[in-house]
N, C-alpha and C positions, 0 to 999 in steps of 0.2 A: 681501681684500675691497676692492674699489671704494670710492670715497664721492665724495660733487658736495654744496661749500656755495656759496651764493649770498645776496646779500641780494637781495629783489623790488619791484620797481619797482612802486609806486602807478601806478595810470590818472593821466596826466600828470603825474606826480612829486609830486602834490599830499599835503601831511601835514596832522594836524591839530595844534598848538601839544601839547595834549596829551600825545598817542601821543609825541610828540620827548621831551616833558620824562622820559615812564614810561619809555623805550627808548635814547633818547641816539640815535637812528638819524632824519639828515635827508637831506633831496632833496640834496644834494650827496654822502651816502651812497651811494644809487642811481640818480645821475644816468645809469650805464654800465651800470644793472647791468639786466637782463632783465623786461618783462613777466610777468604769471602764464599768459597766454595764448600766452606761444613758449613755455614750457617744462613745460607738464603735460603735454604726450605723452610726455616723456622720465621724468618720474616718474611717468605710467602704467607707462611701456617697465619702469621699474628695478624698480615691484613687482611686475610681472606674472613678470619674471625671476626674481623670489626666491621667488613662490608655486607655480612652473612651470607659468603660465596663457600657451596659446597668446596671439599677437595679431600683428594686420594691422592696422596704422597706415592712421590715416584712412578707415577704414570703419567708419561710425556701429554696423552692428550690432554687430561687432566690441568698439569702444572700449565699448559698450554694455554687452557682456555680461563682457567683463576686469570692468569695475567692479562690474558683479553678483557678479560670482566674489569679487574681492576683499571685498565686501563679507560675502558666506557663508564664508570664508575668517575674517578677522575676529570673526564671531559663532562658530564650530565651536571657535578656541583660545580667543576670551574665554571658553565655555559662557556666552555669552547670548542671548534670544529674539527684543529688537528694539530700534527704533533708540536708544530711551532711554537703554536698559542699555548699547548700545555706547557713546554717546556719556558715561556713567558711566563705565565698564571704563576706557577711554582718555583720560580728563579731556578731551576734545574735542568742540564742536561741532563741526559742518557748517557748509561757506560755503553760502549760497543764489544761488542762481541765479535773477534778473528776465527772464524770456526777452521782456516785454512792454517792457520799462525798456530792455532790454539792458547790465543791469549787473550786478554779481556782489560781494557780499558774500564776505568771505573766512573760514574758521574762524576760532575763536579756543580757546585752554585754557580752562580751568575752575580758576581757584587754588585749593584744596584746605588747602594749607599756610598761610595766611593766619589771625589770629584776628582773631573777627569785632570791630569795637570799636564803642563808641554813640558815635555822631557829639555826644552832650551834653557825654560827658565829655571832650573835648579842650579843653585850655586850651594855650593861647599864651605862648612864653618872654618872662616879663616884663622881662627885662633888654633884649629888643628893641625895647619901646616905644620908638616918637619921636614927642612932642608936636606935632612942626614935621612932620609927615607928612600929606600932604593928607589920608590916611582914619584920621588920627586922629580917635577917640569917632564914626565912622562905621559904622551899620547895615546890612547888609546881608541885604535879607527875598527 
């Protein structure tokens, strides 16, 4: 079996503070490493191979209908109806597609494994207090 890993290069290498601290993955990560737009034809190509769904690269109706397939492909092994349930089945959303924006959100998981906690109950190691800390006895509403 083949396999292709890559990390994906944000639209102008831009992160958000965030995503780096949850991921540990920065713009110097994928500085080299590829757009999502050079390389979804080629993860079209690899699942349409494994489904044995014909395809002709860069013909819309084509790339069109692969992903239909895929898509009925997808619900026929999960045995589910629509898109909910796929996106259940698979813990995955869908990226969205701005055709008006021209931007493209990208999937994301669904954590499953996580317990849920009430943001009341956390409290703060009190050995780490420092009085000398600017947001010391500071509120934040």
């Amino acid at each position: 079996m083949d396999t292709y890993s890559s990390l994906i290069r944000p639209k102008d290498n831009l992160y958000d503070n965030f995503n780096i601290r949850i991921h540990g993955i920065t713009p110097e990560d994928t500085e080299n490493s590829p757009e999502f737009d050079s390389i979804w034809k080629d993860n079209l190509n690899a699942i349409c191979d494994y489904f044995n769904i014909p395809l002709k690269h860069h013909r819309a109706e084509h790339d069109a209908r692969a992903c239909a397939e895929i898509c009925l492909k997808c619900f026929g092994e999960g045995q589910i109806d629509d898109f909910g349930q796929l996106a259940d089945k698979y813990r995955m959303r869908p990226g969205i597609m701005n055709c008006i924006e021209k931007s493209y959100t990208g999937p994301y998981s669904i954590r499953k494994d996580r317990e849920k906690s009430d943001a009341r109950e956390i409290r703060g190691d009190k050995t780490k207090i420092n009085p000398d800390s600017l947001f010391y006895e500071c509120i934040v509403s």
